[in-house]
N, CA, C and O atoms as a GROMACS GRO file, in nm:
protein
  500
    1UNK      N    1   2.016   1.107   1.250
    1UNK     CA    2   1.981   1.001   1.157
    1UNK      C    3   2.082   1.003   1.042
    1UNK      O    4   2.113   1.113   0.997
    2UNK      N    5   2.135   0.896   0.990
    2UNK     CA    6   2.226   0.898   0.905
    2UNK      C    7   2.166   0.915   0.748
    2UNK      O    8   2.068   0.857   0.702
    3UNK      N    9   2.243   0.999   0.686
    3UNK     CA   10   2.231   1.025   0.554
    3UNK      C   11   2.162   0.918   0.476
    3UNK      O   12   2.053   0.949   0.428
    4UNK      N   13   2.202   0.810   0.457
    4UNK     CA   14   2.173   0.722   0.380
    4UNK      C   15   2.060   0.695   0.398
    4UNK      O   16   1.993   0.659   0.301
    5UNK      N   17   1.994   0.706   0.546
    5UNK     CA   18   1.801   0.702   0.596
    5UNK      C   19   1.749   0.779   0.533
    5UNK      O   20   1.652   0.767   0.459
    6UNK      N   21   1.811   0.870   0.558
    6UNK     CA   22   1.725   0.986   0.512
    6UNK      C   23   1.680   0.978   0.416
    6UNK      O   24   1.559   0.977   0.396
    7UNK      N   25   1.811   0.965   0.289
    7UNK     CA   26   1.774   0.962   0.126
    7UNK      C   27   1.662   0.817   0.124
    7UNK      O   28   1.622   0.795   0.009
    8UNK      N   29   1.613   0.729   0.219
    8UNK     CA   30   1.610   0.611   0.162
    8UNK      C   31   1.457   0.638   0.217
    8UNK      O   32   1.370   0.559   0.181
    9UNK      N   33   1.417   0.758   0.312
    9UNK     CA   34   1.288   0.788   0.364
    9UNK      C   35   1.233   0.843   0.268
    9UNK      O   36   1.119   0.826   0.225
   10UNK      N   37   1.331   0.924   0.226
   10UNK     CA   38   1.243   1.006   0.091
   10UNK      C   39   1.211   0.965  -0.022
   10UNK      O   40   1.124   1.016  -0.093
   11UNK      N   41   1.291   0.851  -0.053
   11UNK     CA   42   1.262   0.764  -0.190
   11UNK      C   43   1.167   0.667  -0.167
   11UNK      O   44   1.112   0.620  -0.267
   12UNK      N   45   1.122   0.609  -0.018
   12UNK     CA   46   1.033   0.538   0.008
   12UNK      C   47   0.893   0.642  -0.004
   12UNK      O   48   0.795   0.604  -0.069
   13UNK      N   49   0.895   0.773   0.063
   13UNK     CA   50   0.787   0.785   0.062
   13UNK      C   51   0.748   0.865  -0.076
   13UNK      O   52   0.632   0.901  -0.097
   14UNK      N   53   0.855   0.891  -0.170
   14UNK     CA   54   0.839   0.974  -0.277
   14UNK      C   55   0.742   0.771  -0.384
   14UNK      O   56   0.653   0.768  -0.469
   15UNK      N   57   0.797   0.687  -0.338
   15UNK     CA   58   0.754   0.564  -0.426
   15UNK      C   59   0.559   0.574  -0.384
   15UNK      O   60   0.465   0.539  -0.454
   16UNK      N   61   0.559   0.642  -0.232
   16UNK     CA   62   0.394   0.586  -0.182
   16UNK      C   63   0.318   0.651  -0.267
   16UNK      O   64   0.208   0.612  -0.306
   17UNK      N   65   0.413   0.823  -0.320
   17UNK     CA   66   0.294   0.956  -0.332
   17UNK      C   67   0.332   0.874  -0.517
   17UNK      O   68   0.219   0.872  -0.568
   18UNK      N   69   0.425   0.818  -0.616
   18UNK     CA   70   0.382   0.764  -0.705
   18UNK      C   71   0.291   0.677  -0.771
   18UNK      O   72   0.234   0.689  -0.880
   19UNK      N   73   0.287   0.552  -0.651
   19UNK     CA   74   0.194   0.442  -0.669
   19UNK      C   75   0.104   0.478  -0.625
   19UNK      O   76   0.016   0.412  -0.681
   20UNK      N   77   0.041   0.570  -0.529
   20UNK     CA   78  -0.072   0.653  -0.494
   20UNK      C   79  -0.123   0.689  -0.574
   20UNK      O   80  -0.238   0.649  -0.592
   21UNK      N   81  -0.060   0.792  -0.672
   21UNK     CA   82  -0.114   0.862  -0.803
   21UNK      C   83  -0.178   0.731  -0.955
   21UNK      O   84  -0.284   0.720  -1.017
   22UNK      N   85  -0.037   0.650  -0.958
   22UNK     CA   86  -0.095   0.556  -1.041
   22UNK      C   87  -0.210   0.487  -0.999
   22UNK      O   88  -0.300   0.484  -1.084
   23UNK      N   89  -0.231   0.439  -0.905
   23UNK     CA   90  -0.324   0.330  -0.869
   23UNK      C   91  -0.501   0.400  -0.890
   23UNK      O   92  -0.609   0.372  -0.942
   24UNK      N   93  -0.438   0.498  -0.815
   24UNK     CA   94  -0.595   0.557  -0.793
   24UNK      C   95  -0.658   0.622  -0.896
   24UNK      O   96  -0.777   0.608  -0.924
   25UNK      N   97  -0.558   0.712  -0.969
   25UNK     CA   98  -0.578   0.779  -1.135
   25UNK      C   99  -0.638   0.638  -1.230
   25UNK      O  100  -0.725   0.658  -1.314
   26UNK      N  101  -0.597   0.530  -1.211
   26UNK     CA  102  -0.600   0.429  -1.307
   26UNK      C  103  -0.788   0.335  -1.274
   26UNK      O  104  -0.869   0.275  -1.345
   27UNK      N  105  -0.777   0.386  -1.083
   27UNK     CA  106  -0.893   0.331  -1.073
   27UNK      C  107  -1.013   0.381  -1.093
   27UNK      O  108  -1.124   0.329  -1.087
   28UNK      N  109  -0.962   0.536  -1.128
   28UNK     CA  110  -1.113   0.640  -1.185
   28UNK      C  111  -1.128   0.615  -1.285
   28UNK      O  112  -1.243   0.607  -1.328
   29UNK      N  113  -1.029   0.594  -1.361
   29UNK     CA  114  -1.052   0.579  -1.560
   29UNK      C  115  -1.113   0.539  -1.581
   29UNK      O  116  -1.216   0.578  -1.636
   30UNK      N  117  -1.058   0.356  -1.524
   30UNK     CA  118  -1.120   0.250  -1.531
   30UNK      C  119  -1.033   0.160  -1.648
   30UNK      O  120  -1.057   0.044  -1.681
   31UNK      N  121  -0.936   0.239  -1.694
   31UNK     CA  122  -0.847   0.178  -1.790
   31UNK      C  123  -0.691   0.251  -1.797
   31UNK      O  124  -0.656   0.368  -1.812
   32UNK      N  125  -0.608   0.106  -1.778
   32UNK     CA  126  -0.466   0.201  -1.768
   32UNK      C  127  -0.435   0.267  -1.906
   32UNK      O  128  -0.466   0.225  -2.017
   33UNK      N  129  -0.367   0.380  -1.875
   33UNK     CA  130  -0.315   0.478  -1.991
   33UNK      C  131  -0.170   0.502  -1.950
   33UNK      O  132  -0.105   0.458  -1.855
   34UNK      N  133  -0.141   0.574  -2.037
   34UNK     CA  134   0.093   0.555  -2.028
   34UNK      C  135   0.052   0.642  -1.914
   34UNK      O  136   0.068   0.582  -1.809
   35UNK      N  137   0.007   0.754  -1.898
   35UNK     CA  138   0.051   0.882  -1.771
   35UNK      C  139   0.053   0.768  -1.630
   35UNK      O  140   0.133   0.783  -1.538
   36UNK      N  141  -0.056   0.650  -1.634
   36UNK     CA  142  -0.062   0.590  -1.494
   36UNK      C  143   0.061   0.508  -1.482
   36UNK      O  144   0.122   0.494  -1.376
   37UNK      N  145   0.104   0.443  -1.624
   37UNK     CA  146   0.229   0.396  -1.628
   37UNK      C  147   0.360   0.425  -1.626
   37UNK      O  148   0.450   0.348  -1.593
   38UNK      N  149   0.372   0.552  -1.667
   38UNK     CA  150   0.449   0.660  -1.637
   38UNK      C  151   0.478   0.688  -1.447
   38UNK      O  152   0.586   0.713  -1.393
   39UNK      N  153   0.321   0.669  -1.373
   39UNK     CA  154   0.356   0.707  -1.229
   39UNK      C  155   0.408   0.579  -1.174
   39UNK      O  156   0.483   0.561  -1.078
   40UNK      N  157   0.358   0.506  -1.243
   40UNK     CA  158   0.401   0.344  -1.193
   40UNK      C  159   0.550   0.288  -1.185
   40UNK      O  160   0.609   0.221  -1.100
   41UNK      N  161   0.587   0.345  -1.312
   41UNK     CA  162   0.757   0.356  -1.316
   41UNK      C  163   0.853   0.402  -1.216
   41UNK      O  164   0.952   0.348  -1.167
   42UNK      N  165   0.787   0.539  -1.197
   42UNK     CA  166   0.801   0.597  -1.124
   42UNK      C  167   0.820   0.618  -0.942
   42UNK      O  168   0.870   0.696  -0.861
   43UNK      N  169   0.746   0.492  -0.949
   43UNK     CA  170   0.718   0.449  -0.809
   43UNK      C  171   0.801   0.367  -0.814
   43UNK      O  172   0.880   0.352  -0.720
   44UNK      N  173   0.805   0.277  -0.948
   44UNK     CA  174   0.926   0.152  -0.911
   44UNK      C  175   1.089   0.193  -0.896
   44UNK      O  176   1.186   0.131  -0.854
   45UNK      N  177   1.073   0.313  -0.945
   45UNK     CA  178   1.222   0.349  -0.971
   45UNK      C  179   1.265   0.404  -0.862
   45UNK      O  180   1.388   0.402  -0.859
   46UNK      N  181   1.207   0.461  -0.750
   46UNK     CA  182   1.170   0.537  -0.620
   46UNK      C  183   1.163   0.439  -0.497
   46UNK      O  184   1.217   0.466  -0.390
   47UNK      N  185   1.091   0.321  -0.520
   47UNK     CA  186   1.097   0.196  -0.420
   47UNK      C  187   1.216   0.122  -0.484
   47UNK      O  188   1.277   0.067  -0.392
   48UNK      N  189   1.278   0.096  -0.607
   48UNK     CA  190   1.396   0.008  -0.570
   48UNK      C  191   1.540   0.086  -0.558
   48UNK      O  192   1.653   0.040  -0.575
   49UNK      N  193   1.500   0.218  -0.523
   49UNK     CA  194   1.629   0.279  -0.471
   49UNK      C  195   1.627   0.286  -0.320
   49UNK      O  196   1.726   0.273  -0.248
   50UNK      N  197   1.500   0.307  -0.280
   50UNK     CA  198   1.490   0.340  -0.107
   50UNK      C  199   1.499   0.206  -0.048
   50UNK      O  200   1.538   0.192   0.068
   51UNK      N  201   1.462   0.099  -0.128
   51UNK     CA  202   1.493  -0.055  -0.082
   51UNK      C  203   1.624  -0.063  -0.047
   51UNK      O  204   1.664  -0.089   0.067
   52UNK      N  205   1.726  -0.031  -0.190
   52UNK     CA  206   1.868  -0.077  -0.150
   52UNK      C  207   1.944   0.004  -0.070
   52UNK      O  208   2.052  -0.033  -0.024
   53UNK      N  209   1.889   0.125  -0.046
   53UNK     CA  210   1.982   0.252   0.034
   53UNK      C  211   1.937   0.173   0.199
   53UNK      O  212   2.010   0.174   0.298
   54UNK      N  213   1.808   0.115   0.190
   54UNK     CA  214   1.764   0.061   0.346
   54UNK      C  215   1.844  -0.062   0.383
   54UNK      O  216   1.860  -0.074   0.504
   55UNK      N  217   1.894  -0.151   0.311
   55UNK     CA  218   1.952  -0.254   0.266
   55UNK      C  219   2.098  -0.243   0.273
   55UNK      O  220   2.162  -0.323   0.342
   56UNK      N  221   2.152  -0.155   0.210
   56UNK     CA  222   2.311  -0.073   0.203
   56UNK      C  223   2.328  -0.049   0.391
   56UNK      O  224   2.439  -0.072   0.441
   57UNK      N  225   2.209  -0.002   0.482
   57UNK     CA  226   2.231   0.074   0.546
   57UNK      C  227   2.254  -0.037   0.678
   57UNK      O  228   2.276   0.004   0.791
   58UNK      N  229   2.248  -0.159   0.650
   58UNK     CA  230   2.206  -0.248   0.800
   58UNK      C  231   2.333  -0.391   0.756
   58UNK      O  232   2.345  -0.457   0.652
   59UNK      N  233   2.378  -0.393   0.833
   59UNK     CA  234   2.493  -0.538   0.857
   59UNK      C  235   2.421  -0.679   0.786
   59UNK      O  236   2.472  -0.747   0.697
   60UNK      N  237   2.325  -0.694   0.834
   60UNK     CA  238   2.253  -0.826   0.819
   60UNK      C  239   2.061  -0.756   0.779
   60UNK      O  240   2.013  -0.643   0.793
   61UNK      N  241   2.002  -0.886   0.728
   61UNK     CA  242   1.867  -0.807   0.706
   61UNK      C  243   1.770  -0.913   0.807
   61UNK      O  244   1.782  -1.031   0.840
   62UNK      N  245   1.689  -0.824   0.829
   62UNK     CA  246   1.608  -0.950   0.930
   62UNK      C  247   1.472  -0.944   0.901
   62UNK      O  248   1.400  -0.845   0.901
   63UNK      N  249   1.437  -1.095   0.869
   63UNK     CA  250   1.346  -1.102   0.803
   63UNK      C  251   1.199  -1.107   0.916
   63UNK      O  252   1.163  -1.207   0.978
   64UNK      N  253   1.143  -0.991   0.918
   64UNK     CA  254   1.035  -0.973   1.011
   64UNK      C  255   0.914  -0.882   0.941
   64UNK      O  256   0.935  -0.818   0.838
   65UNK      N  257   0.793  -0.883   1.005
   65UNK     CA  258   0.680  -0.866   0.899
   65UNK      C  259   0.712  -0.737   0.825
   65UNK      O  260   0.666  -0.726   0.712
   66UNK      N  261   0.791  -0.631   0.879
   66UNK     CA  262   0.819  -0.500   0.797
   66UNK      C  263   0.920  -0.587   0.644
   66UNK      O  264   0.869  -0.564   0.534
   67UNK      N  265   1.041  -0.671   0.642
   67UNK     CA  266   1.120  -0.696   0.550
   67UNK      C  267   1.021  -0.813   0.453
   67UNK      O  268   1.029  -0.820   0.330
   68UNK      N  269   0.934  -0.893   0.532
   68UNK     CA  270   0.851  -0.982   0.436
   68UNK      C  271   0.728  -0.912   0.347
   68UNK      O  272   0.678  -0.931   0.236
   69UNK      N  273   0.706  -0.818   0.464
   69UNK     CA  274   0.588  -0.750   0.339
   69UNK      C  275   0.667  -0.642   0.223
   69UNK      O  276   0.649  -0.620   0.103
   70UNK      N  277   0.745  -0.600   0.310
   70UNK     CA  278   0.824  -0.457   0.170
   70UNK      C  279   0.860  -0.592   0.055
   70UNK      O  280   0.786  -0.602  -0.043
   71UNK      N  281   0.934  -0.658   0.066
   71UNK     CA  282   0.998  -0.735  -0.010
   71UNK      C  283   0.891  -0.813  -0.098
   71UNK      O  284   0.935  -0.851  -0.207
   72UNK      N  285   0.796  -0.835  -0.078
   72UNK     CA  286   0.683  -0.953  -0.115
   72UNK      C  287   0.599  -0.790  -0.216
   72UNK      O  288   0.564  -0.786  -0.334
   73UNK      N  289   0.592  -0.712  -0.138
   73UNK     CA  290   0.532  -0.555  -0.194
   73UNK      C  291   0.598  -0.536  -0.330
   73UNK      O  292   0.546  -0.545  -0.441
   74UNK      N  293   0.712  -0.509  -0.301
   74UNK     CA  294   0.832  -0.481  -0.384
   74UNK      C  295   0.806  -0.567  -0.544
   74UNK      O  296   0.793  -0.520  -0.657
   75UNK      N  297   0.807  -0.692  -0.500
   75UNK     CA  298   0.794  -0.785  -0.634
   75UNK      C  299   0.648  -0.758  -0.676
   75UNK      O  300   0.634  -0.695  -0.780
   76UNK      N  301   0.545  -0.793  -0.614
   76UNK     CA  302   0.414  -0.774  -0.658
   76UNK      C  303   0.394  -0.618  -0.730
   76UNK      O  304   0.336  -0.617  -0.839
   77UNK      N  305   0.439  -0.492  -0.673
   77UNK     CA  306   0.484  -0.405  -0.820
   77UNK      C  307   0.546  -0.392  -0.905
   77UNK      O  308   0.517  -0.336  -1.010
   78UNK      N  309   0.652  -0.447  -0.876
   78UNK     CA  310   0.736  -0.485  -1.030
   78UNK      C  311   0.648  -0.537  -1.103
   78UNK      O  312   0.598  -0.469  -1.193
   79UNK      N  313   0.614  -0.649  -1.086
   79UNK     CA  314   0.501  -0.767  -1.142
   79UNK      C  315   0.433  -0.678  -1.217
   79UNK      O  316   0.464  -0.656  -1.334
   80UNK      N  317   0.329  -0.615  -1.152
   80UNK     CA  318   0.223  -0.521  -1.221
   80UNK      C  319   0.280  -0.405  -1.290
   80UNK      O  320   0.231  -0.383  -1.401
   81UNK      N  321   0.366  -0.331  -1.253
   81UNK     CA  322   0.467  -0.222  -1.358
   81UNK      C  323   0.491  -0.304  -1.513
   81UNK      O  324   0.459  -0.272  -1.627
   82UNK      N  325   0.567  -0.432  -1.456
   82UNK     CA  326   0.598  -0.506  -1.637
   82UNK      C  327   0.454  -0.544  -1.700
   82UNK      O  328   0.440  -0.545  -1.823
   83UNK      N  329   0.347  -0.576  -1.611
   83UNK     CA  330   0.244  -0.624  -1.690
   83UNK      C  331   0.160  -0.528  -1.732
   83UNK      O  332   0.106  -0.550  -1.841
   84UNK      N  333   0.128  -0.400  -1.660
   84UNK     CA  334   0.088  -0.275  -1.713
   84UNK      C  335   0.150  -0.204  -1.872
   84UNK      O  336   0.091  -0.143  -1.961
   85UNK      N  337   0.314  -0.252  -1.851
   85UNK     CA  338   0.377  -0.236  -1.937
   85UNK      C  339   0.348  -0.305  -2.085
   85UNK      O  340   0.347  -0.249  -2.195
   86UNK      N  341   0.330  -0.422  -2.060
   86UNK     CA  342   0.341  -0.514  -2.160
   86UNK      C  343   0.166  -0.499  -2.224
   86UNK      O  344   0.129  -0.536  -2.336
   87UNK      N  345   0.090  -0.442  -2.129
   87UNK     CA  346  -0.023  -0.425  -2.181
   87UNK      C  347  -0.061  -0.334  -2.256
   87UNK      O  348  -0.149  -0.347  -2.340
   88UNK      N  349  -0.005  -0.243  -2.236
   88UNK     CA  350  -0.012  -0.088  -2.329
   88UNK      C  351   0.065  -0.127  -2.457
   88UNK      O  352   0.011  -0.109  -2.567
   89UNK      N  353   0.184  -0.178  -2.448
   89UNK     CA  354   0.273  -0.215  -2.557
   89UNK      C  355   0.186  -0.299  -2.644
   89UNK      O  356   0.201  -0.264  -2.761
   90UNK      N  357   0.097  -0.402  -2.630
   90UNK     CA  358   0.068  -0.515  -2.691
   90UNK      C  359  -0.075  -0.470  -2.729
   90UNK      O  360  -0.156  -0.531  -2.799
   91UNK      N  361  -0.086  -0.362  -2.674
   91UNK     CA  362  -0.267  -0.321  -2.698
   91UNK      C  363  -0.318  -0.426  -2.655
   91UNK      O  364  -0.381  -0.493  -2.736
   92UNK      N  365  -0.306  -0.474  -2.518
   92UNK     CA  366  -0.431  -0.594  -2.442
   92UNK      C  367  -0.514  -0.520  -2.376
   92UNK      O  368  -0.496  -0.470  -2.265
   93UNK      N  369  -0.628  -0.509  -2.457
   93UNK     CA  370  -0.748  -0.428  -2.383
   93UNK      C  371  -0.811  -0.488  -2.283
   93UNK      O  372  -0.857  -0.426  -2.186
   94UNK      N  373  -0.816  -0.601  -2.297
   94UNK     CA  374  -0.841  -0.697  -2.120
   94UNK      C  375  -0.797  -0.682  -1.992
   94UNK      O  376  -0.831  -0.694  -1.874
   95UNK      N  377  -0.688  -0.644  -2.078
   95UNK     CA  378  -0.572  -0.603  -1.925
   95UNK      C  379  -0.646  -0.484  -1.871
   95UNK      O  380  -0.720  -0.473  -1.772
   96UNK      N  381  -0.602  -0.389  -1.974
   96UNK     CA  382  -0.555  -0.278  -1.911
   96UNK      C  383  -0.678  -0.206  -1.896
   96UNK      O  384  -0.658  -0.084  -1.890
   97UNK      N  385  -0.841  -0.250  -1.886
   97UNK     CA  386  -0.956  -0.260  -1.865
   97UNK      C  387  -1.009  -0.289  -1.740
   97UNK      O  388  -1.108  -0.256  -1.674
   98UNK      N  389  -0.875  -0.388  -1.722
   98UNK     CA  390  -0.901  -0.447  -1.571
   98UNK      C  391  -0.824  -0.459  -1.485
   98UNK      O  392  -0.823  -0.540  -1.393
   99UNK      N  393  -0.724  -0.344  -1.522
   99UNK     CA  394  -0.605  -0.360  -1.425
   99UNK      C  395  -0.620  -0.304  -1.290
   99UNK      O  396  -0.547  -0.332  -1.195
  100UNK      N  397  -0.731  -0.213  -1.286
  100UNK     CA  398  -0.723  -0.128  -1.151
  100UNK      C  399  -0.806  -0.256  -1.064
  100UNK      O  400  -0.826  -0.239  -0.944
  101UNK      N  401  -0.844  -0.362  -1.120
  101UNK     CA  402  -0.859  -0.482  -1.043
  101UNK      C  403  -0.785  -0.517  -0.965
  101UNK      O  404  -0.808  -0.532  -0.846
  102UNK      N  405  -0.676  -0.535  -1.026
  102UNK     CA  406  -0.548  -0.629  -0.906
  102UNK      C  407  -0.476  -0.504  -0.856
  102UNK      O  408  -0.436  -0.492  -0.740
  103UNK      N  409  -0.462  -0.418  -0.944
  103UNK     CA  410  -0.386  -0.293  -0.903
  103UNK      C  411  -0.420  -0.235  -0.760
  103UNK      O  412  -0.333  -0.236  -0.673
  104UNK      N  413  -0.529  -0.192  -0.740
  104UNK     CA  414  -0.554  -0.186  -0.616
  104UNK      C  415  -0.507  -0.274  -0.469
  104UNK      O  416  -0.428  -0.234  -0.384
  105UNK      N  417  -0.588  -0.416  -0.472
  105UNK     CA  418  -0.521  -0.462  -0.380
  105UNK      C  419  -0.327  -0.481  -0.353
  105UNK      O  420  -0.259  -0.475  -0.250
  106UNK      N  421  -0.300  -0.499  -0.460
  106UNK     CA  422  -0.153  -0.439  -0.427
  106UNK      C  423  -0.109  -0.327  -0.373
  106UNK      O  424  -0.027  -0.339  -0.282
  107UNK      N  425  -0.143  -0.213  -0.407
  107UNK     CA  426  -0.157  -0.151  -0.334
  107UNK      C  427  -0.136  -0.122  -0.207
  107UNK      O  428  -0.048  -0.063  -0.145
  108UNK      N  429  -0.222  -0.168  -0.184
  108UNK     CA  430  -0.288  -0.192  -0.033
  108UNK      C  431  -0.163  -0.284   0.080
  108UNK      O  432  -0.144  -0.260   0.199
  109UNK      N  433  -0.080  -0.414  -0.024
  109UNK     CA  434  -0.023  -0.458   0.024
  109UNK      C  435   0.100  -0.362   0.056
  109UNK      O  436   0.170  -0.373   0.157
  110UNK      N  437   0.120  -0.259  -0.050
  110UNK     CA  438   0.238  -0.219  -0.042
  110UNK      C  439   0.217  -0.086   0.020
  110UNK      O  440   0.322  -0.021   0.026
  111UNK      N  441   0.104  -0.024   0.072
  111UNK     CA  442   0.091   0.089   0.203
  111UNK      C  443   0.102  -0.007   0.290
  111UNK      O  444   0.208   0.013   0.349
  112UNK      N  445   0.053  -0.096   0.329
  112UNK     CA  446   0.094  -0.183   0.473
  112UNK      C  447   0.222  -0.188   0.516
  112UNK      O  448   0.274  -0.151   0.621
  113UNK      N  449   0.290  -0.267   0.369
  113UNK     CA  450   0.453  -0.281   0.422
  113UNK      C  451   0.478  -0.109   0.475
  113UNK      O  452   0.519  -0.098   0.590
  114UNK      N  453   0.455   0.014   0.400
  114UNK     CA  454   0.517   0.125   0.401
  114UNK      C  455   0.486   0.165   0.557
  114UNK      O  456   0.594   0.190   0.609
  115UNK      N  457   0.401   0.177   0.631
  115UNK     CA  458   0.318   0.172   0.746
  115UNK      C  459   0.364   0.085   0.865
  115UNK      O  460   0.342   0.116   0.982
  116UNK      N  461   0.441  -0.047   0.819
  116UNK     CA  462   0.537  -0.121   0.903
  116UNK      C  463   0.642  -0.049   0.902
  116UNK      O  464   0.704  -0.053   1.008
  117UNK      N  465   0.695   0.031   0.803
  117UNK     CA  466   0.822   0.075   0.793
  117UNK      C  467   0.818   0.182   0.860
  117UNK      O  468   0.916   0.189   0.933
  118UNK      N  469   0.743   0.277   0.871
  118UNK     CA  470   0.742   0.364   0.958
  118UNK      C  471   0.712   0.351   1.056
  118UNK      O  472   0.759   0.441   1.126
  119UNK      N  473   0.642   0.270   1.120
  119UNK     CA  474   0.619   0.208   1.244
  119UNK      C  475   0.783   0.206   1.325
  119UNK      O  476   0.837   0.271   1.414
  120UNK      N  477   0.823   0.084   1.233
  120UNK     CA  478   0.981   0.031   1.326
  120UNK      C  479   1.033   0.134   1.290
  120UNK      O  480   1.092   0.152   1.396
  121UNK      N  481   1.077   0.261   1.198
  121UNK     CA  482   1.151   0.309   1.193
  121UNK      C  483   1.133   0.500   1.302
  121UNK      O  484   1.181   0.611   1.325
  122UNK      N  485   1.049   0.423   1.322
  122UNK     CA  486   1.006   0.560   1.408
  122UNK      C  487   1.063   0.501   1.550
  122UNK      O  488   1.130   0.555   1.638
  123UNK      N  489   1.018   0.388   1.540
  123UNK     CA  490   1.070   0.308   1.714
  123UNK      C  491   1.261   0.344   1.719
  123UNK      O  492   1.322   0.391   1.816
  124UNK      N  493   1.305   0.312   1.614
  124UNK     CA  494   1.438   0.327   1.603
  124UNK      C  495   1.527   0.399   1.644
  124UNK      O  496   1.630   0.377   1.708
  125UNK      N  497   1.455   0.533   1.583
  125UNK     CA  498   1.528   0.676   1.615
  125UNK      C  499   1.448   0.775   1.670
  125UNK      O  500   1.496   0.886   1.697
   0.00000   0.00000   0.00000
């Protein structure tokens, strides 16, 4: 398996065991706090490196349910990383009261994509 997989397996699955920690820490609270935002970062910084090393690694990209869900995944945490963000910053207690609301099902979207990815990438090699 070539180097560049490798690093891009480990940053994918180092992003699952981040957003894992945020999501679920955030859904016991019941209210986001910096440490969940902190894992959240964390995850983003971890999924948009294993994105582009997966991306770096292929001629052309082909858009099939593994590249539509990572990619659609991908934005929908960013999304919630800046708005988690902007909620702690701004003291919006609405938000961040109710973030493990949406937080979750994202989530969810973005173990699926991860779960496609290992799927095809197991078929691969």
């Amino acid at each position: 398996m070539p180097t560049i997989i490798i690093i891009a397996v480990i940053s994918i699955t180092a992003a699952l065991i981040f957003y894992t920690l945020a999501v679920w820490q955030n859904w016991r609270a019941k209210r986001l706090e910096i440490r969940h935002l902190i894992l959240f970062w964390f995850g983003l910084a971890t999924d948009l490196l294993g994105t582009a090393m997966m991306g770096a690694s292929v001629e052309e990209i082909t858009f099939d349910l593994h590249t539509i869900s990572g990619y659609t995944a991908l934005v929908l945490m960013l999304t919630v990383t800046f708005l988690g963000t902007y909620a702690v910053i701004q003291h919006k207690d609405g938000i961040r009261d109710n973030f493990h609301k949406f937080s979750v099902p994202i989530w969810f979207v973005w173990a699926l994509s991860w779960v496609t990815g290992v799927v095809l990438g197991v078929q691969k090699f």
